[in-house]
Jmol script that loads the backbone (N, CA, C; Angstrom):
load data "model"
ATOM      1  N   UNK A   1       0.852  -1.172   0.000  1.00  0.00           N
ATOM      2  CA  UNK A   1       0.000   0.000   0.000  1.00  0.00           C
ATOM      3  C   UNK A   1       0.895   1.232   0.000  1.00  0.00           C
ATOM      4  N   UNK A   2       0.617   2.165  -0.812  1.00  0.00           N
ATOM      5  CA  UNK A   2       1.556   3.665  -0.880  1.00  0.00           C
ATOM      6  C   UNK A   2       0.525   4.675  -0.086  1.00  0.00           C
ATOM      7  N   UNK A   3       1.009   5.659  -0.609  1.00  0.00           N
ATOM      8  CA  UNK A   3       0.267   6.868  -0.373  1.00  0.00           C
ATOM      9  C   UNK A   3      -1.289   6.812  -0.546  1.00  0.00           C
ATOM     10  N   UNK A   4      -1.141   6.910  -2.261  1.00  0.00           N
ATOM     11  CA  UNK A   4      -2.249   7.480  -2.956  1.00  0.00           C
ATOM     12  C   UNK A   4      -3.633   6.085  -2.523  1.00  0.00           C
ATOM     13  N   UNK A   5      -2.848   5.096  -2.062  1.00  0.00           N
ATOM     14  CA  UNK A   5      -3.906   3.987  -1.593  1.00  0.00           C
ATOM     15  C   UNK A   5      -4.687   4.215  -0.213  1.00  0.00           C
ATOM     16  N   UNK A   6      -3.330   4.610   0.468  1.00  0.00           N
ATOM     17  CA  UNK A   6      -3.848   4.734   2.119  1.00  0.00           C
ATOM     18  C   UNK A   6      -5.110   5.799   1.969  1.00  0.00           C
ATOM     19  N   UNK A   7      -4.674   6.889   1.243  1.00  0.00           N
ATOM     20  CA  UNK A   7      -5.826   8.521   1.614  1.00  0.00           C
ATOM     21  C   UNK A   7      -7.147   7.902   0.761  1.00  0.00           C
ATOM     22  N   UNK A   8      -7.188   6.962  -0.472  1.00  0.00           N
ATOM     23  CA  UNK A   8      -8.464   6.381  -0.588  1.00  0.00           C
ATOM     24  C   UNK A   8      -9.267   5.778   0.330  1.00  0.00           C
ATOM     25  N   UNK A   9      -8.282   4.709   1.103  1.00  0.00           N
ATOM     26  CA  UNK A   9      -9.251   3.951   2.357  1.00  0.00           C
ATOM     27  C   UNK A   9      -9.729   4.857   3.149  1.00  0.00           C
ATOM     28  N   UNK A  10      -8.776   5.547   3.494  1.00  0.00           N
ATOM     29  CA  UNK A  10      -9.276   6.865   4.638  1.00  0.00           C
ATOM     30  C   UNK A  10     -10.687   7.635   4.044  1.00  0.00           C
ATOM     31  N   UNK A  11     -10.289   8.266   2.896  1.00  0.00           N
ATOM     32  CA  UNK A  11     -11.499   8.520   2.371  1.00  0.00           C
ATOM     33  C   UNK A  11     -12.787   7.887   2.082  1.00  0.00           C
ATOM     34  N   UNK A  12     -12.750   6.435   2.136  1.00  0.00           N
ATOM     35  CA  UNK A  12     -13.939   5.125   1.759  1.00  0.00           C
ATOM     36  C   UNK A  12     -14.144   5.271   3.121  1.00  0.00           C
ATOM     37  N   UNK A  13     -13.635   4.722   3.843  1.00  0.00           N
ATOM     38  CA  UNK A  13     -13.971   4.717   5.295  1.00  0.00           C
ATOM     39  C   UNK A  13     -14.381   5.727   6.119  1.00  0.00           C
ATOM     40  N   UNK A  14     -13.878   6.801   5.908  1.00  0.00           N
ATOM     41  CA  UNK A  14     -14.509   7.941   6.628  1.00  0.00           C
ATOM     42  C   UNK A  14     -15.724   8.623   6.333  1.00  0.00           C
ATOM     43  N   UNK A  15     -15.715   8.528   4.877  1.00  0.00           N
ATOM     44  CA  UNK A  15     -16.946   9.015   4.112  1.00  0.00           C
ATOM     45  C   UNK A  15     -16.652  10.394   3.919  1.00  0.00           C
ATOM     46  N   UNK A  16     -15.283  10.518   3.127  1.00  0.00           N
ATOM     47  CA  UNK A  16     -15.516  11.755   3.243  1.00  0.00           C
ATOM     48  C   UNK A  16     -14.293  12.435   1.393  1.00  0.00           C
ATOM     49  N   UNK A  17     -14.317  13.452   0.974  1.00  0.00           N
ATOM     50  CA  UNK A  17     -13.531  13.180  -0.095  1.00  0.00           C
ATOM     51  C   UNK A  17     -11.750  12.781   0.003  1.00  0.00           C
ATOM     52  N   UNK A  18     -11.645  12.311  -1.165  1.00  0.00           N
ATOM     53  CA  UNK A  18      -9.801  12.474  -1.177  1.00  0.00           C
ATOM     54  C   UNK A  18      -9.229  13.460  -0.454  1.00  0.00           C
ATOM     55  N   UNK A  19      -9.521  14.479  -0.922  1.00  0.00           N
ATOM     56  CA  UNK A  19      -9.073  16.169  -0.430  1.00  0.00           C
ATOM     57  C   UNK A  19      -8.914  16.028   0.918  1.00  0.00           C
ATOM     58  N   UNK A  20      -9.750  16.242   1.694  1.00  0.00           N
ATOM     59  CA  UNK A  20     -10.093  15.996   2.896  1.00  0.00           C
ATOM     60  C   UNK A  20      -9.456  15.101   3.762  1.00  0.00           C
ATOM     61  N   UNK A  21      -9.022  13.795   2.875  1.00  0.00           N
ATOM     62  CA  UNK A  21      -8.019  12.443   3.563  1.00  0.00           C
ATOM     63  C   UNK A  21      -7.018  12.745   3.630  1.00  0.00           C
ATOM     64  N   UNK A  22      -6.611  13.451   2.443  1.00  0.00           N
ATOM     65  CA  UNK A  22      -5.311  13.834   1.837  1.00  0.00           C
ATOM     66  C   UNK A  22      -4.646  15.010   3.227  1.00  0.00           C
ATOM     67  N   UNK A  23      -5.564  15.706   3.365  1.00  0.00           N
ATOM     68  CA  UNK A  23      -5.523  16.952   4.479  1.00  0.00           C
ATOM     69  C   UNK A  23      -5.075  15.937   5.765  1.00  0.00           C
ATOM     70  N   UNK A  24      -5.575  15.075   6.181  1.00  0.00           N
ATOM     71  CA  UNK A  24      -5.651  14.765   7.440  1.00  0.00           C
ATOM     72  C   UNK A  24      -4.523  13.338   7.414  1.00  0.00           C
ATOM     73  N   UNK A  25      -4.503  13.220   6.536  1.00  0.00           N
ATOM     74  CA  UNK A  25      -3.075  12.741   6.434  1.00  0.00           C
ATOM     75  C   UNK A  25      -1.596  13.377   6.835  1.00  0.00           C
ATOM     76  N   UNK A  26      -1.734  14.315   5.857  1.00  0.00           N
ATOM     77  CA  UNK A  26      -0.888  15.628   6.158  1.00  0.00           C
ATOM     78  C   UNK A  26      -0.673  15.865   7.351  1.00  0.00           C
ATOM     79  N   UNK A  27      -1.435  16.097   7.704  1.00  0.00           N
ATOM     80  CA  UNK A  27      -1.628  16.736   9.476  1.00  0.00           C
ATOM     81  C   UNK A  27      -1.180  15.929  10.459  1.00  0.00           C
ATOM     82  N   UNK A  28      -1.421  14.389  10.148  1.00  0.00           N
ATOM     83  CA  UNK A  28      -0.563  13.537  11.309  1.00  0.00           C
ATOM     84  C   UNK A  28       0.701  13.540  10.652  1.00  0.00           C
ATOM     85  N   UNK A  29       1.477  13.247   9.679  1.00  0.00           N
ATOM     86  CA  UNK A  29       2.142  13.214   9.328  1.00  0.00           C
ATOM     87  C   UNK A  29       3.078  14.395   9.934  1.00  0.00           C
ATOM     88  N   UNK A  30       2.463  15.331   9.789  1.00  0.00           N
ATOM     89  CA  UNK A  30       3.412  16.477   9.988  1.00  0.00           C
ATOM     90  C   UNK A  30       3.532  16.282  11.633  1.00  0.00           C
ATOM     91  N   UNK A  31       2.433  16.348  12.148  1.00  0.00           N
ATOM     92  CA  UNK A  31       2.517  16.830  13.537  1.00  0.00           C
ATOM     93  C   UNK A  31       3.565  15.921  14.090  1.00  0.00           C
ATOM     94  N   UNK A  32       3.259  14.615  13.958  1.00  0.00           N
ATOM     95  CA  UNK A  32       4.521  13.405  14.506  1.00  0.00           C
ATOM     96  C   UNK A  32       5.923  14.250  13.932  1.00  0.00           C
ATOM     97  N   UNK A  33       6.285  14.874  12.822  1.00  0.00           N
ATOM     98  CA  UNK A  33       7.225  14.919  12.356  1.00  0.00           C
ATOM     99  C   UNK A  33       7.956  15.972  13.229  1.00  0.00           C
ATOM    100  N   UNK A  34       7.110  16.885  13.644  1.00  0.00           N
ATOM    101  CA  UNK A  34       7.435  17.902  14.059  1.00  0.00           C
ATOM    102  C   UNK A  34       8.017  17.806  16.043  1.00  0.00           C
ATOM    103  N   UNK A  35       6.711  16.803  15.757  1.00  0.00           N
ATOM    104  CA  UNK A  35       6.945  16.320  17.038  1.00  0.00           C
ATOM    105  C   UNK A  35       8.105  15.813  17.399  1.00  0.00           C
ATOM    106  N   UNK A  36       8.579  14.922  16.209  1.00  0.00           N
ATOM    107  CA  UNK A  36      10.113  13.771  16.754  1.00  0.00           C
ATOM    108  C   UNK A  36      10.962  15.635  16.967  1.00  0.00           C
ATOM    109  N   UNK A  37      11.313  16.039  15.948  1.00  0.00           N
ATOM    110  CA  UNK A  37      12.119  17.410  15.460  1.00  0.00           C
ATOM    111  C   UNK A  37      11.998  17.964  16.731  1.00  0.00           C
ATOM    112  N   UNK A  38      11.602  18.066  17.418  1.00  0.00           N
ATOM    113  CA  UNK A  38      11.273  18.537  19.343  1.00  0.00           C
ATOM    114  C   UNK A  38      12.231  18.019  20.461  1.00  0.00           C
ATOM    115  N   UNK A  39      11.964  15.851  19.925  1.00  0.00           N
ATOM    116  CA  UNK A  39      12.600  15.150  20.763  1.00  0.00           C
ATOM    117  C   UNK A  39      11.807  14.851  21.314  1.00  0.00           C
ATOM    118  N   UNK A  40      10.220  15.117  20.944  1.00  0.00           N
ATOM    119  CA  UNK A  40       9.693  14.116  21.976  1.00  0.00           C
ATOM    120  C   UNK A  40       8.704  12.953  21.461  1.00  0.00           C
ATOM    121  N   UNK A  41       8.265  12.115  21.936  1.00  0.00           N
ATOM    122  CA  UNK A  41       7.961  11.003  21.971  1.00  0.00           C
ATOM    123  C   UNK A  41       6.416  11.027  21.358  1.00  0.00           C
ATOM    124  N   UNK A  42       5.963  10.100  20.222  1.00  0.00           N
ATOM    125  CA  UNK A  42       4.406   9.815  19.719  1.00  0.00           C
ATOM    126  C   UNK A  42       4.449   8.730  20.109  1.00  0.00           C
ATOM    127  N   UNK A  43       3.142   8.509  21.251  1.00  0.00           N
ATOM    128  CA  UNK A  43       2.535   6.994  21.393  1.00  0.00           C
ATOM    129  C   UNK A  43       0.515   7.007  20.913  1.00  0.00           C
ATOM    130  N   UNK A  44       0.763   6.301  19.999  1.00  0.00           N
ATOM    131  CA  UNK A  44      -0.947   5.928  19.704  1.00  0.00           C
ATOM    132  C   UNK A  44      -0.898   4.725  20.257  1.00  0.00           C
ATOM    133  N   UNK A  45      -2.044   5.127  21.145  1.00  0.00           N
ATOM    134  CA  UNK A  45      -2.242   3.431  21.980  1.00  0.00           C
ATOM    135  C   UNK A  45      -3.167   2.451  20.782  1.00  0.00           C
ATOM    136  N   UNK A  46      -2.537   1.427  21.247  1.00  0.00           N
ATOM    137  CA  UNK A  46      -2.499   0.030  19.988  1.00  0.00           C
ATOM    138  C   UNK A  46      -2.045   0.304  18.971  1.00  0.00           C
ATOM    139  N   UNK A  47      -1.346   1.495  18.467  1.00  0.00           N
ATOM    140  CA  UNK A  47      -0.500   1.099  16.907  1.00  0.00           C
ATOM    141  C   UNK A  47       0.882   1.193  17.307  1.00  0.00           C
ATOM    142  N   UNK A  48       1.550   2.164  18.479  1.00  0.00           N
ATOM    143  CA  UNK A  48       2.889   2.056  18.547  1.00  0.00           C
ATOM    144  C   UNK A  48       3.020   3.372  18.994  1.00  0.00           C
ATOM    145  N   UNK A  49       4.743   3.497  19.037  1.00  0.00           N
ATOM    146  CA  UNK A  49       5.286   4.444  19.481  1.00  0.00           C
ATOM    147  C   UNK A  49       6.340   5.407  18.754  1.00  0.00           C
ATOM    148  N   UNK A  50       6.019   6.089  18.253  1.00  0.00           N
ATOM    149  CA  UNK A  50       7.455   7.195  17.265  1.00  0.00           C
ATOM    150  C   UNK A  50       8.172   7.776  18.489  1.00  0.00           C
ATOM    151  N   UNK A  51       9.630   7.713  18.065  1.00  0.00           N
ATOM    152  CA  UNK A  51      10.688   8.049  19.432  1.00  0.00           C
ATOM    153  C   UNK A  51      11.955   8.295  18.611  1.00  0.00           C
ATOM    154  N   UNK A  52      12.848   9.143  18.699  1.00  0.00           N
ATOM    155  CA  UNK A  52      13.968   9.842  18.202  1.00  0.00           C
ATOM    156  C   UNK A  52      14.940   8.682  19.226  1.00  0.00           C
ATOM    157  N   UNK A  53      16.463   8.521  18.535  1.00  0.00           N
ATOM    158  CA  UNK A  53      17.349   8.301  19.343  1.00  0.00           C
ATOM    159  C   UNK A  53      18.343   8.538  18.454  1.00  0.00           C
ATOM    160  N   UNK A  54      19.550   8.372  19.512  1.00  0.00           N
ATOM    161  CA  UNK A  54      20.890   9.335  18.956  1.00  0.00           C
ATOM    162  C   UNK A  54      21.856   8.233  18.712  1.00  0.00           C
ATOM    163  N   UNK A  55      22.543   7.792  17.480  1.00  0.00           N
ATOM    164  CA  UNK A  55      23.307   6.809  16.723  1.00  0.00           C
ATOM    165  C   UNK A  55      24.844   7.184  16.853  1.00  0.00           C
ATOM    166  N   UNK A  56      25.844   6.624  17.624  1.00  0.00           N
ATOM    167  CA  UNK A  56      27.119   7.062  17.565  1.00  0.00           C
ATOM    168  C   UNK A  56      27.207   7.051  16.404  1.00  0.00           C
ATOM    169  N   UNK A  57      28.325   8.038  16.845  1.00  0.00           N
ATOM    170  CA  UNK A  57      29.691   8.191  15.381  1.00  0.00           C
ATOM    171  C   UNK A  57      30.331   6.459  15.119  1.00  0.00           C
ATOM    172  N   UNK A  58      30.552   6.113  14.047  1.00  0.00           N
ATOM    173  CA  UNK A  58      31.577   4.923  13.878  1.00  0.00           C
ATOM    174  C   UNK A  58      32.096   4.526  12.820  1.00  0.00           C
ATOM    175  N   UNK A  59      32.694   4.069  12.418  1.00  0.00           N
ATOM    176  CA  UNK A  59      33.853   3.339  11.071  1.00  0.00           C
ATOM    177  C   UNK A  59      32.840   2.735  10.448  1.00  0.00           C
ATOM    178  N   UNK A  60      32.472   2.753   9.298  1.00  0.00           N
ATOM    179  CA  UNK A  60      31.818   2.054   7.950  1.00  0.00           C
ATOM    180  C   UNK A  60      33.202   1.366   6.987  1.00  0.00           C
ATOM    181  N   UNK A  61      32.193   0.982   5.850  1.00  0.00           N
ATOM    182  CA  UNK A  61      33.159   0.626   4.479  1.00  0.00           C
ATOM    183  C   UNK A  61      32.147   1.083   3.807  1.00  0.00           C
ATOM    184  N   UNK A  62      32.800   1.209   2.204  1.00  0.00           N
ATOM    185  CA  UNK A  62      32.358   1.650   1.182  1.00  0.00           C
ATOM    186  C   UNK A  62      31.915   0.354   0.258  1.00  0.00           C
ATOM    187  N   UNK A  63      30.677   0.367   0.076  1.00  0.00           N
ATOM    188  CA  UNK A  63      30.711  -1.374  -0.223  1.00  0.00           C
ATOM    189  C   UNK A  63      31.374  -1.452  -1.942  1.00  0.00           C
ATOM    190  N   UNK A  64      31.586  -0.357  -2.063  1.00  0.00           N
ATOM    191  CA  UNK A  64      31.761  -0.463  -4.030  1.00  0.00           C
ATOM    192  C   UNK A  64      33.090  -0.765  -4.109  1.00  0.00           C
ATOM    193  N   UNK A  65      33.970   0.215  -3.129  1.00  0.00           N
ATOM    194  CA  UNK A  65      35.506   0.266  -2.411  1.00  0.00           C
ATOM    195  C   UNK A  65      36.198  -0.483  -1.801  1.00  0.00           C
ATOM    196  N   UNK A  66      35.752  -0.892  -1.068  1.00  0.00           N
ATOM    197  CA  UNK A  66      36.117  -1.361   0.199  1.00  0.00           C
ATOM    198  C   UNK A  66      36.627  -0.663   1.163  1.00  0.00           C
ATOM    199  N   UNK A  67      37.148   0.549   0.884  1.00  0.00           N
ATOM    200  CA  UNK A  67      37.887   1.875   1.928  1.00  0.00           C
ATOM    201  C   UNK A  67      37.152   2.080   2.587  1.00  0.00           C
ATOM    202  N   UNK A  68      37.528   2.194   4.091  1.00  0.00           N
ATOM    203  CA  UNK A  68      36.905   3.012   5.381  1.00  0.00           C
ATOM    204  C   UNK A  68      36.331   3.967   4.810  1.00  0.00           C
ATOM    205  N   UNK A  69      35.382   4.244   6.059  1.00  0.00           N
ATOM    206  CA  UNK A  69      35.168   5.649   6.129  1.00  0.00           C
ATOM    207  C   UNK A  69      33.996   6.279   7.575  1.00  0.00           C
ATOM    208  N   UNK A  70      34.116   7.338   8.175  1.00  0.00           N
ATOM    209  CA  UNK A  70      33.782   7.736   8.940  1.00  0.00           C
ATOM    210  C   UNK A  70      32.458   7.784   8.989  1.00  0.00           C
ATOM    211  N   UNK A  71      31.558   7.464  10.101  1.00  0.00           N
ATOM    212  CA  UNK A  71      29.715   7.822   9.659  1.00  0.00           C
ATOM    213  C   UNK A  71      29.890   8.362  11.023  1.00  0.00           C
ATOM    214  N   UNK A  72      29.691   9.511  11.054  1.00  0.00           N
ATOM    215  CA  UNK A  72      29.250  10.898  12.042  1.00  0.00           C
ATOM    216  C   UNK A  72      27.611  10.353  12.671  1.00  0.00           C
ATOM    217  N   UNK A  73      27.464  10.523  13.996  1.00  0.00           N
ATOM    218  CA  UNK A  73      26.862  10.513  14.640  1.00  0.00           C
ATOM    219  C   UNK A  73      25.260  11.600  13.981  1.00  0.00           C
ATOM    220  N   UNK A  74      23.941  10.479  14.531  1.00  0.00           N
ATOM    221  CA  UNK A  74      23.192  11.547  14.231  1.00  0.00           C
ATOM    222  C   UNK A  74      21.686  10.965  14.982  1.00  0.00           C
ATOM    223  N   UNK A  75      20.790  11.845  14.968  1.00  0.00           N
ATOM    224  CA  UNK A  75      19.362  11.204  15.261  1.00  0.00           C
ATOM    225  C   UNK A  75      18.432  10.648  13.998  1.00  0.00           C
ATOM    226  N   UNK A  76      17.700   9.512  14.689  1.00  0.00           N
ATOM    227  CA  UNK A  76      17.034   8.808  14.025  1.00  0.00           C
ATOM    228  C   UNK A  76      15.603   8.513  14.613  1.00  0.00           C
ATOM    229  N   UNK A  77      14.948   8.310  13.339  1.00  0.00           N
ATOM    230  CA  UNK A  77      13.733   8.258  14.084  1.00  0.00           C
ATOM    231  C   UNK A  77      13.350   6.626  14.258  1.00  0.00           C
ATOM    232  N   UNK A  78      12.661   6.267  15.121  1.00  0.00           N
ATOM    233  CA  UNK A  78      12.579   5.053  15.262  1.00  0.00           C
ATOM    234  C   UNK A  78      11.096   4.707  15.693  1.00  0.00           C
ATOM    235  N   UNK A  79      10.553   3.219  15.643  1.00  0.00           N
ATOM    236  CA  UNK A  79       8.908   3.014  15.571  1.00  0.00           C
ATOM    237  C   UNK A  79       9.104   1.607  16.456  1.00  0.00           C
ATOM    238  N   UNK A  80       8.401   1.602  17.136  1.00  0.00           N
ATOM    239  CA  UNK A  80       8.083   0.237  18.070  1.00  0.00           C
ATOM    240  C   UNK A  80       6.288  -0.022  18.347  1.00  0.00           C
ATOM    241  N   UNK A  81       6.237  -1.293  17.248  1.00  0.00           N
ATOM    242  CA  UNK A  81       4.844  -1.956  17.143  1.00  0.00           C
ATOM    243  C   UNK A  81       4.243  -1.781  18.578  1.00  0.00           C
ATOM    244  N   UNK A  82       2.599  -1.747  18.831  1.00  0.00           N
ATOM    245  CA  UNK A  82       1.837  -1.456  20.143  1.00  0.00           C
ATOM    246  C   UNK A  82       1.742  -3.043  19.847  1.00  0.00           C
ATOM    247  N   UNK A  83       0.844  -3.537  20.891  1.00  0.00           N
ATOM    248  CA  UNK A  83       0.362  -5.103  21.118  1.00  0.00           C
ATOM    249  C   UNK A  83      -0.605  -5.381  20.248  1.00  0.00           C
ATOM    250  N   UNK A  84      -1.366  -4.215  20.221  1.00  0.00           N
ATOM    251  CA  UNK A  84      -2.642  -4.550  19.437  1.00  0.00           C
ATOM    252  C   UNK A  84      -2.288  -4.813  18.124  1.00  0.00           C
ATOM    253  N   UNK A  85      -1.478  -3.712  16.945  1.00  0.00           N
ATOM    254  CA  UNK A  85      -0.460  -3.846  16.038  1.00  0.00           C
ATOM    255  C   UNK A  85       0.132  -5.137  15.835  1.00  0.00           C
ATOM    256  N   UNK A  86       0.632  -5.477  16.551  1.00  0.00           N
ATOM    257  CA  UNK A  86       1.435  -7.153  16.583  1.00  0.00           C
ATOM    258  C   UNK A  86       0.791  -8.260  16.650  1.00  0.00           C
ATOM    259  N   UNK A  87      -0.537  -8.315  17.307  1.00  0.00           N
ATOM    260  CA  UNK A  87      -1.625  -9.312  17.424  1.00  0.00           C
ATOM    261  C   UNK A  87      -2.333  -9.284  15.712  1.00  0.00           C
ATOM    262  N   UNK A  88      -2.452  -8.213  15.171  1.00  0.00           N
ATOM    263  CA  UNK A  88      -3.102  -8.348  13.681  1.00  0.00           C
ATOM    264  C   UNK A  88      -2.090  -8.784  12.547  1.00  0.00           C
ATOM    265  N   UNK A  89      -1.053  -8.402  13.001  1.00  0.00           N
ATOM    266  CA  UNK A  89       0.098  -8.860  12.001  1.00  0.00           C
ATOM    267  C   UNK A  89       0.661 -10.485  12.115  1.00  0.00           C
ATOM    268  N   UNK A  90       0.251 -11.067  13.216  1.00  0.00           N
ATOM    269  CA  UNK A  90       0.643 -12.669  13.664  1.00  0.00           C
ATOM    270  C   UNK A  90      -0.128 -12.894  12.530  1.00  0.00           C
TER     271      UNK A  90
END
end "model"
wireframe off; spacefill off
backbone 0.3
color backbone group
């Protein structure tokens, strides 16, 4: 499922137009986004949890190369399935 699939269901299901799905898509999208960009934490109870964490610096390879090379430390965003989430996916 992509994009343009998800804001249809939303829209079938909600009863309401594309436009409108499309909007409220947007809007979580952003807000979580903005939210991690803060540092702080999205939990929707039964789908999961959006949470930032911070990735040392450390030594890579170049897989084309084989030469080292440095990967600089940075934040990442990260997702951990709720129960309910994990019970539909078994």
């Amino acid at each position: 499922m992509n994009k343009g699939d998800l804001i249809k269901k939303i829209a079938s299901d909600a009863k309401i137009t594309k436009g409108q799905a499309s909007s409220a898509l947007e809007s979580v999208t952003n807000t979580i986004g903005g939210s991690l960009k803060k540092g702080e934490r999205v939990t929707l109870i039964g789908f999961g949890t959006f949470s930032v964490v911070k990735r040392a610096a450390r030594k890579g390879r170049n897989p084309q190369t084989g030469k080292p090379l440095n990967i600089s430390a940075r934040k990442v965003a990260k997702f951990k399935a709720g129960a309910a989430l994990q019970k539909k996916v078994k």
